[in-house]
C-alpha positions as CSV (number, residue, x, y, z in Angstrom):
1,X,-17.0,1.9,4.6
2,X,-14.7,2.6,7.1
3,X,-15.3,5.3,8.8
4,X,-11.9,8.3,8.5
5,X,-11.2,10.1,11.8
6,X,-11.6,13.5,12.0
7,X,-8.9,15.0,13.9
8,X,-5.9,16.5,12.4
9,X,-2.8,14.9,11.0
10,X,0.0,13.9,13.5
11,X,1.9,16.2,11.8
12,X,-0.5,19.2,12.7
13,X,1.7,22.4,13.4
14,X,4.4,21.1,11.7
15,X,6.3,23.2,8.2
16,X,7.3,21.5,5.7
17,X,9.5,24.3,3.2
18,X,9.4,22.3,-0.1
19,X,12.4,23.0,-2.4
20,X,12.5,19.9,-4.3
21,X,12.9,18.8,-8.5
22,X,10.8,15.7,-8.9
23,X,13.5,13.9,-7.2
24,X,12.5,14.6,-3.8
25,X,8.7,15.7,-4.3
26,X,7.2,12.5,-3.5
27,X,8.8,13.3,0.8
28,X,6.5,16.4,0.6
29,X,3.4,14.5,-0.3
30,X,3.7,11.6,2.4
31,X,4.7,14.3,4.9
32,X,1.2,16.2,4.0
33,X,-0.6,13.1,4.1
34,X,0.0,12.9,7.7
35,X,-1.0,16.2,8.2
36,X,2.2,18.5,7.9
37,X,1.6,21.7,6.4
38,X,4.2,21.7,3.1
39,X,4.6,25.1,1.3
40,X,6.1,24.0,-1.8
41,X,8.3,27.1,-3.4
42,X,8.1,27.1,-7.3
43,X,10.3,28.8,-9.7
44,X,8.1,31.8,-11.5
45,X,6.1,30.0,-13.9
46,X,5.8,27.1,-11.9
47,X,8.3,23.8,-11.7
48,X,8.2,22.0,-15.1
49,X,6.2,18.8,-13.7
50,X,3.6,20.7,-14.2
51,X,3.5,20.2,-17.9
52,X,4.3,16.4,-17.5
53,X,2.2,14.0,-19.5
54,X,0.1,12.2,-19.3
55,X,-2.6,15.3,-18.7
56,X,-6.3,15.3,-17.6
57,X,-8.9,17.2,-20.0
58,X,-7.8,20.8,-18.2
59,X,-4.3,20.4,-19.2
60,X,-3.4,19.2,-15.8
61,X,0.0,16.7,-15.2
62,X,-1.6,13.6,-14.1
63,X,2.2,12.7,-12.3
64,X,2.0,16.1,-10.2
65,X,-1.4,15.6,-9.1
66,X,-0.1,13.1,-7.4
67,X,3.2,14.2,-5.9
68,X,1.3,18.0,-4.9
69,X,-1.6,17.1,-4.1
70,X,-2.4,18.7,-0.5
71,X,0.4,21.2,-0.6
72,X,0.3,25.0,-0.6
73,X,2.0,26.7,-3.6
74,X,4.1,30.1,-3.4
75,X,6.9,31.5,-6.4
76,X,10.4,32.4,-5.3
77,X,9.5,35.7,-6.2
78,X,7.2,36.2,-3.9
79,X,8.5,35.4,-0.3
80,X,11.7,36.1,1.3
81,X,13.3,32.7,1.4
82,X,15.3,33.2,4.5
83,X,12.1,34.8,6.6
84,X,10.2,32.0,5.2
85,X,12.6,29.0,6.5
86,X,12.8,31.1,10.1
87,X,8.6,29.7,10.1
88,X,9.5,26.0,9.7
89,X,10.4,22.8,11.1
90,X,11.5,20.6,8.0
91,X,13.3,22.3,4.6
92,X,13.6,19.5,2.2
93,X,16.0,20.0,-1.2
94,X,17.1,17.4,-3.7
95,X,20.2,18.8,-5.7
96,X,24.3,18.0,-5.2
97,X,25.9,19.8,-3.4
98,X,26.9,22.5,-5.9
99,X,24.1,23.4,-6.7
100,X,22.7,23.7,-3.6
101,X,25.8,25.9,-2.5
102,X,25.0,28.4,-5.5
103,X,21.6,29.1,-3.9
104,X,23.0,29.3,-0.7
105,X,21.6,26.1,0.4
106,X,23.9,23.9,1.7
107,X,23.3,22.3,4.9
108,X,26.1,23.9,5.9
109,X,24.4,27.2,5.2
110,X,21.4,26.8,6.6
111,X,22.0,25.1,10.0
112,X,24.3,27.9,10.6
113,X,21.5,30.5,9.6
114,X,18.6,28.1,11.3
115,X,20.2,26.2,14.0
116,X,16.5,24.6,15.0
117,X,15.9,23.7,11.2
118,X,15.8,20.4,10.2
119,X,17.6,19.8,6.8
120,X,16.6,17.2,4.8
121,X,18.8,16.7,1.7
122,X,17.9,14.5,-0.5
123,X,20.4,14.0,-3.8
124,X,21.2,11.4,-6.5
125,X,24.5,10.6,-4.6
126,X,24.5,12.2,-1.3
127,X,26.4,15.0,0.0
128,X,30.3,13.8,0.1
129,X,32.3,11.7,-2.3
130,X,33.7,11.7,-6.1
131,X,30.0,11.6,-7.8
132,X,28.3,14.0,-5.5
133,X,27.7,16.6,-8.3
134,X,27.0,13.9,-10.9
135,X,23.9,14.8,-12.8
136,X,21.2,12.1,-12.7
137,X,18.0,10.8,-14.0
138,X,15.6,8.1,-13.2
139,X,17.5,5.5,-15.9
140,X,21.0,6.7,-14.0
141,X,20.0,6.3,-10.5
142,X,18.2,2.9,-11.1
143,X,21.6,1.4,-13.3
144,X,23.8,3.2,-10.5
145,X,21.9,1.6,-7.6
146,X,22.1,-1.7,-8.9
147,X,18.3,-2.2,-9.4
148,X,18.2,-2.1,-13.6
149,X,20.5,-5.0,-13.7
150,X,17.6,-7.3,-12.0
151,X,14.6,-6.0,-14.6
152,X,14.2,-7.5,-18.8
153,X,15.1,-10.7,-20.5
154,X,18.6,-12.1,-20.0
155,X,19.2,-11.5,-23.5
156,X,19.0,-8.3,-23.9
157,X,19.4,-4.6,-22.6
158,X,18.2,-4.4,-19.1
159,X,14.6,-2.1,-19.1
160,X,13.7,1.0,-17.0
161,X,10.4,0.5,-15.0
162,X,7.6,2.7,-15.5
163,X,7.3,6.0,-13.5
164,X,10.4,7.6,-11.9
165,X,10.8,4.7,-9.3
166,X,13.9,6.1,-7.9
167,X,11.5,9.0,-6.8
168,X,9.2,7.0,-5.1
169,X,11.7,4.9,-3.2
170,X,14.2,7.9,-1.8
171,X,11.2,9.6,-1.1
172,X,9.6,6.8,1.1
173,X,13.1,6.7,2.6
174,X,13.5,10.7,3.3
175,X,10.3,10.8,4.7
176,X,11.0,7.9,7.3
177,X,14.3,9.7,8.3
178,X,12.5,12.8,8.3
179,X,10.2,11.5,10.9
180,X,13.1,10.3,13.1
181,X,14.6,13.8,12.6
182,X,11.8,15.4,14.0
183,X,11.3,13.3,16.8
184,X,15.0,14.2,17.8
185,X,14.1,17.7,17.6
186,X,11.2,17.8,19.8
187,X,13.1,16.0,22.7
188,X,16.2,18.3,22.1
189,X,15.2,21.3,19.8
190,X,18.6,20.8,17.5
191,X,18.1,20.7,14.1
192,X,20.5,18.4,12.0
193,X,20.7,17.5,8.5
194,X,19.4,14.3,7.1
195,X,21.7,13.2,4.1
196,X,19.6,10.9,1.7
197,X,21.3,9.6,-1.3
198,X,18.8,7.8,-3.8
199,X,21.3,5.7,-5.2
200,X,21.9,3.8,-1.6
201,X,18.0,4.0,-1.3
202,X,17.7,2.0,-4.8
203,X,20.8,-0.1,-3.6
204,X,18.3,-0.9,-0.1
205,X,15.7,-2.1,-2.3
206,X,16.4,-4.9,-4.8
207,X,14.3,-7.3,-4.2
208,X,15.8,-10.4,-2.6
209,X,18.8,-10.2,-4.3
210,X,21.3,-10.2,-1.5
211,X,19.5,-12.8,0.0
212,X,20.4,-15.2,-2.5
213,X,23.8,-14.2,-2.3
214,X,23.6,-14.7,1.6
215,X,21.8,-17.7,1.5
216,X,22.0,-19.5,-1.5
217,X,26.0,-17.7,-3.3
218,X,23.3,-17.2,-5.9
219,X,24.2,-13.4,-7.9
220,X,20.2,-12.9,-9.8
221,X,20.2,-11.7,-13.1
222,X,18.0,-10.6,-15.3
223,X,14.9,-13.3,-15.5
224,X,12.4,-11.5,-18.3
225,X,8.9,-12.3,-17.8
226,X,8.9,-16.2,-17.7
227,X,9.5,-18.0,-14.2
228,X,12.4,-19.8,-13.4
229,X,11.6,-22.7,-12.5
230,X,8.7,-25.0,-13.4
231,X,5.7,-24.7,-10.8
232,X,6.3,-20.6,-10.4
233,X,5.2,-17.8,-12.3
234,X,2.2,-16.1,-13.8
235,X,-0.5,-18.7,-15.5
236,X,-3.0,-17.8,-17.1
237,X,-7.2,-18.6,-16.1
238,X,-10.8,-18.2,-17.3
239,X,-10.6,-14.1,-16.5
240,X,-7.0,-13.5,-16.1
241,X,-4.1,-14.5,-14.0
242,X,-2.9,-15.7,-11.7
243,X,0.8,-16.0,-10.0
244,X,1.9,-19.5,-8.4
245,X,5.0,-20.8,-6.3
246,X,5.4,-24.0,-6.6
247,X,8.7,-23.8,-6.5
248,X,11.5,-21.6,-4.6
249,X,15.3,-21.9,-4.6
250,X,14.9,-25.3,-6.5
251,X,12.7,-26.7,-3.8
252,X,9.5,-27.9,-4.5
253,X,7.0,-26.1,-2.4
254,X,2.8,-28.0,-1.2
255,X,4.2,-30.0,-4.5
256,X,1.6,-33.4,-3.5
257,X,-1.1,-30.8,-2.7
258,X,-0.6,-29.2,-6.2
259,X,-0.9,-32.4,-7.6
260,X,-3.4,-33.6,-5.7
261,X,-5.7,-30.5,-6.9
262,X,-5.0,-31.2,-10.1
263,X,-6.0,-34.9,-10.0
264,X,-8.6,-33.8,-8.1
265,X,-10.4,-31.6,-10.8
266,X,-9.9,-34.6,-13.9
267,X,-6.4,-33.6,-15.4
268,X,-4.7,-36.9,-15.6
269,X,-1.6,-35.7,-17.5
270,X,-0.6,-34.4,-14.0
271,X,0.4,-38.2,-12.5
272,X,3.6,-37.6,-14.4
273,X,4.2,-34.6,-11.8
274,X,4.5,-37.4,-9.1
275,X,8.3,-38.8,-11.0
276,X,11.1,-38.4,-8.9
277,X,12.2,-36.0,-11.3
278,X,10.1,-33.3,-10.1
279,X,12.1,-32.9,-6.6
280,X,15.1,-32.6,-8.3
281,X,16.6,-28.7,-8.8
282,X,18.1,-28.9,-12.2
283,X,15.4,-30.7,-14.0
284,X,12.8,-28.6,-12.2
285,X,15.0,-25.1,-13.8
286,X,14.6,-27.0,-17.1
287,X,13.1,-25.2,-19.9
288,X,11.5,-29.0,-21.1
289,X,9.9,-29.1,-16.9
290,X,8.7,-25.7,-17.2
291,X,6.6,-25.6,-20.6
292,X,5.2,-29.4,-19.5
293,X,4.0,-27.7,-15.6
294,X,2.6,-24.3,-17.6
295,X,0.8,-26.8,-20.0
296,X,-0.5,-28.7,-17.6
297,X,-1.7,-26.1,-14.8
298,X,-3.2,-23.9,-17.6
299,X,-5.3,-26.9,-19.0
300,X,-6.9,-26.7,-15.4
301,X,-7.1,-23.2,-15.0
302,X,-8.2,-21.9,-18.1
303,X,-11.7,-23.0,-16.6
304,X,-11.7,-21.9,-13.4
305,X,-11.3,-18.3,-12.4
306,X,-8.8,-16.3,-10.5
307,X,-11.0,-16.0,-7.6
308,X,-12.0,-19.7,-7.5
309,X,-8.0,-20.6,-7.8
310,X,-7.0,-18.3,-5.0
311,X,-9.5,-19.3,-2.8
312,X,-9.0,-23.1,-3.3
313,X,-5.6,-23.1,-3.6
314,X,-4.9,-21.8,-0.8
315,X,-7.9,-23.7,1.5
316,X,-5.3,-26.6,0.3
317,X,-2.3,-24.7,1.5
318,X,-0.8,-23.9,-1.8
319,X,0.7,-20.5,-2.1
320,X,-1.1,-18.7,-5.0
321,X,-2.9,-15.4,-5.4
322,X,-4.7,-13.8,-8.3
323,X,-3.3,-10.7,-10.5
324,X,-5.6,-7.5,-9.8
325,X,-6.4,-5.1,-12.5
326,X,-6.8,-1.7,-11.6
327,X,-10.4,-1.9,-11.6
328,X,-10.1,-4.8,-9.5
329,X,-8.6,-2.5,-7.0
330,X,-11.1,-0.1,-7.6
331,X,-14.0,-2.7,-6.8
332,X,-12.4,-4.8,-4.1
333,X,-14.3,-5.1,-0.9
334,X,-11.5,-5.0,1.0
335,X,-9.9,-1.9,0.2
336,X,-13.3,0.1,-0.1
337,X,-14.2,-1.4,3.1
338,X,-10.8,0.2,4.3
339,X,-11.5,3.5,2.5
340,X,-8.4,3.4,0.5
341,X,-9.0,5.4,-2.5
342,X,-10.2,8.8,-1.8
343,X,-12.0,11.1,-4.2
344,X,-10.5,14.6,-4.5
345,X,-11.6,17.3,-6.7
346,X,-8.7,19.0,-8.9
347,X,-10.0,22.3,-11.0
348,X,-13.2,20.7,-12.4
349,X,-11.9,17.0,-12.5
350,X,-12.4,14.6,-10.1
351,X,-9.9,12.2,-9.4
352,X,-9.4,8.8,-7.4
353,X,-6.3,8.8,-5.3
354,X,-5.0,6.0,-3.6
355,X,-4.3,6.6,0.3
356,X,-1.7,5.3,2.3
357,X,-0.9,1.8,3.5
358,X,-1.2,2.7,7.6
359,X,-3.9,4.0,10.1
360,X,-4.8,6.4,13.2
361,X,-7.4,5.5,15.1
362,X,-7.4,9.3,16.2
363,X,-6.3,11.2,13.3
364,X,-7.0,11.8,9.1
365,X,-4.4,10.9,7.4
366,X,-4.2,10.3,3.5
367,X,-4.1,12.9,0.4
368,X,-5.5,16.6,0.5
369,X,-7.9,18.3,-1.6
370,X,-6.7,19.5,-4.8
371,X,-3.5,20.8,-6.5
372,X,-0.8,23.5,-4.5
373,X,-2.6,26.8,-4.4
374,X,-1.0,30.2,-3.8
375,X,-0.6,31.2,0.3
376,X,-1.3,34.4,1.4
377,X,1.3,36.8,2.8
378,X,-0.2,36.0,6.3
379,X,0.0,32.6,6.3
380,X,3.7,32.5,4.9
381,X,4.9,35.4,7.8
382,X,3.9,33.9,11.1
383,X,6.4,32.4,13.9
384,X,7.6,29.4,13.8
385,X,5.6,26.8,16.2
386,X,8.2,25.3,18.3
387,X,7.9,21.6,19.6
C-alpha cells in the first residue's frame, strides 16, 4: 500500500460556506477533499438529500454520504449568516438568480457586503439570459445541454444516465474555477464571482461529439448498446467482457494483428476477415459485417479470459481492455497499491469511499471521516484567515 502523507490539505485555512441543493454539493466535497474546511448550512431539519435512497441499515442516504462526507454541519437557525460569510474565503450557491435575490444572495449582494469573498454560483443556466430562473432537474439539464440526445437506442426515447450526472460534472467544473478564484485572491485579495452554469458544463462534456463534426461533418446520434461498426464494442469472454476497437471512423485499426491472433489461437473462420471487404467503411458499418466479426471473436474469446485478452492483445498491439466489475475495482492491485479506496466510519457503518484521481507528495488529500456534524459556536465565530 501506498503510503498517504500526513500533512494537511492544500486547502488548510481555507472556508468553504456551503449553501448548495444537490446541484452544487458535489464542489463542497472535492473542495474538502483537498483539505478546505466546508461548513455546509442546512435548512432546520436538514436538506432533503438526507432521506435519498438508496439508504444503509441506519437510515442513512447512501448519495449524501458521498456528496458530505468530510464537511461540518450547522442549521440556518443557528448562526448569523452574514457574521458567518465575514469568516470565509469561498460561499458556494446553486439557485437562479431569483432565488438567490430573495435570500439576499445575489452576487451582487454579497461582494458588496464582502468585498474579499469569493462567490461561486453555480445554477442550472447561469446568472444572465431568458432561462436564468428556469427550474431544472437532472433529466432537464442533461436534454438542455445536449448530452441526452447522445445516450439509448436510435429507435427510441433517448435515456437519463444513472445518478444526477449533471451534479457531478458542474461540480467538477465549479471546483476547478473555484481553485483559479482563489489563486486570484491570494495574489490580489479581490474577491469576484464565479458564474457556473451546468447546462454549458454538460454542453463541455459530450463525449467526442464535436470532434466528429470537426473532423469527420459526422452529427452522433444515439448508438444503443451495440457498436457501430464491426471490430468495436463490448464482446463477451470466459468471465466477462471485454471492449475492442478494431475499428474507428470506418478505419480499420491493428486489423492483420487481429487476425493474425485469431488464426493464431485455431479459428479458421477468421481467413474470411482478410477480403478486401473488410477495409472498406460502408461494409465494415454493415449490420451483416458486424454479427459475422461478434461471431467470430466471441468463438475465441468465450475461452480465454478478460485478463488473458487484455494482456495479449495488447502485447500484439491491439487496442482492447477488460470491463471491471466493482469488485474488480475493489481487488485490483493497482488501485490498492495506490490507496484509492479509503475506509471511513459513518454512525456505526463502515463504508468504502473511492478517493480522488490526483496526488501530493506532501499533503492528505481524499474524503473525510464521517457525515457533516454540528460546529460549535467557536468554531463558526472566529476571523477570517486572510491569504
Amino acid at each position: 500500500m501506498t503510503e498517504i502523507p500526513t500533512n494537511p490539505g492544500p486547502l488548510d485555512g481555507v472556508r468553504v460556506i456551503d449553501l448548495t441543493t444537490w446541484l452544487g454539493a458535489y464542489t463542497g466535497r472535492l473542495l474538502t477533499d483537498l483539505g478546505a474546511e466546508v461548513i455546509r448550512v442546512e435548512p432546520d431539519g436538514g436538506v432533503p438529500e438526507r432521506q435519498r435512497p438508496p439508504l444503509t441499515a441506519d437510515g442513512m442516504s447512501l448519495s449524501f454520504v458521498f456528496t458530505e462526507v468530510g464537511k461540518t454541519s450547522v442549521s440556518e437557525s443557528e448562526v448569523d449568516l452574514d457574521e458567518l460569510l465575514g469568516t470565509g474565503q469561498i460561499l458556494l450557491t446553486s439557485e437562479g438568480p431569483a432565488a438567490l435575490r430573495a435570500k439576499g444572495l445575489h452576487p451582487d449582494d454579497v461582494t458588496r457586503r464582502h468585498p474579499s469573498l469569493v462567490h461561486v454560483s453555480i445554477s442550472p443556466y447561469g446568472l444572465t439570459g431568458p432561462h436564468a430562473d428556469r427550474p431544472a432537474s437532472d433529466l432537464t439539464l442533461l436534454a438542455a445541454g445536449g448530452l441526452l440526445s447522445l445516450a439509448g437506442d436510435p429507435d427510441r426515447e433517448p435515456v437519463r444516465p444513472w445518478g444526477s450526472q449533471s451534479a457531478v460534472v458542474g461540480g467538477v467544473h465549479a471546483a476547478a474555477a473555484t481553485l483559479i478564484a482563489l489563486l486570484a485572491l491570494e495574489t490580489s485579495g479581490r474577491g469576484q464571482t464565479v458564474d457556473v452554469s451546468v447546462q454549458e458544463a454538460v454542453a463541455h462534456s459530450l463525449e467526442n461529439a464535436v470532434q466528429s463534426l470537426d473532423l469527420e461533418g459526422l452529427v452522433r446520434k444515439r448508438a444503443g448498446a451495440g457498436p457501430m461498426e464491426a471490430g468495436t464494442g463490448l464482446f463477451r469472454c470466459a468471465n466477462g467482457w471485454v471492449y475492442l476497437v478494431g475499428g474507428l471512423g470506418g478505419r480499420p485499426l491493428a486489423w492483420p494483428a487481429i487476425v493474425d491472433w485469431l488464426e493464431e489461437g485455431g479459428i479458421g473462420e477468421a481467413a474470411k476477415l482478410r477480403e478486401d471487404r473488410w477495409q472498406q467503411a460502408e461494409w465494415r458499418r454493415s449490420t451483416e459485417a458486424r454479427a459475422d466479426f461478434r461471431t467470430i471473436f466471441e468463438r475465441f474469446a468465450l475461452n480465454r479470459t478478460k485478463e488473458d485478452l487484455y494482456q495479449t492483445g495488447q502485447r500484439r498491439g491491439i487496442s482492447i481492455a477488460p470491463v471491471s466489475t466493482p469488485d474488480d475495482l475493489l481487488n485490483s492491485p493497482q488501485l490498492n497499491a495506490q490507496s484509492y479506496f479509503r475506509r471511513i466510519t459513518v454512525g456505526t457503518v463502515e463504508l468504502m469511499l473511492p478517493g480522488p484521481p490526483y496526488r501530493f507528495s506532501h499533503a492528505n488529500v481524499g474524503p473525510g471521516a464521517g457525515l457533516p456534524e454540528r460546529a460549535t459556536s467557536s468554531v463558526l465565530h472566529h476571523e477570517r484567515i486572510t491569504a
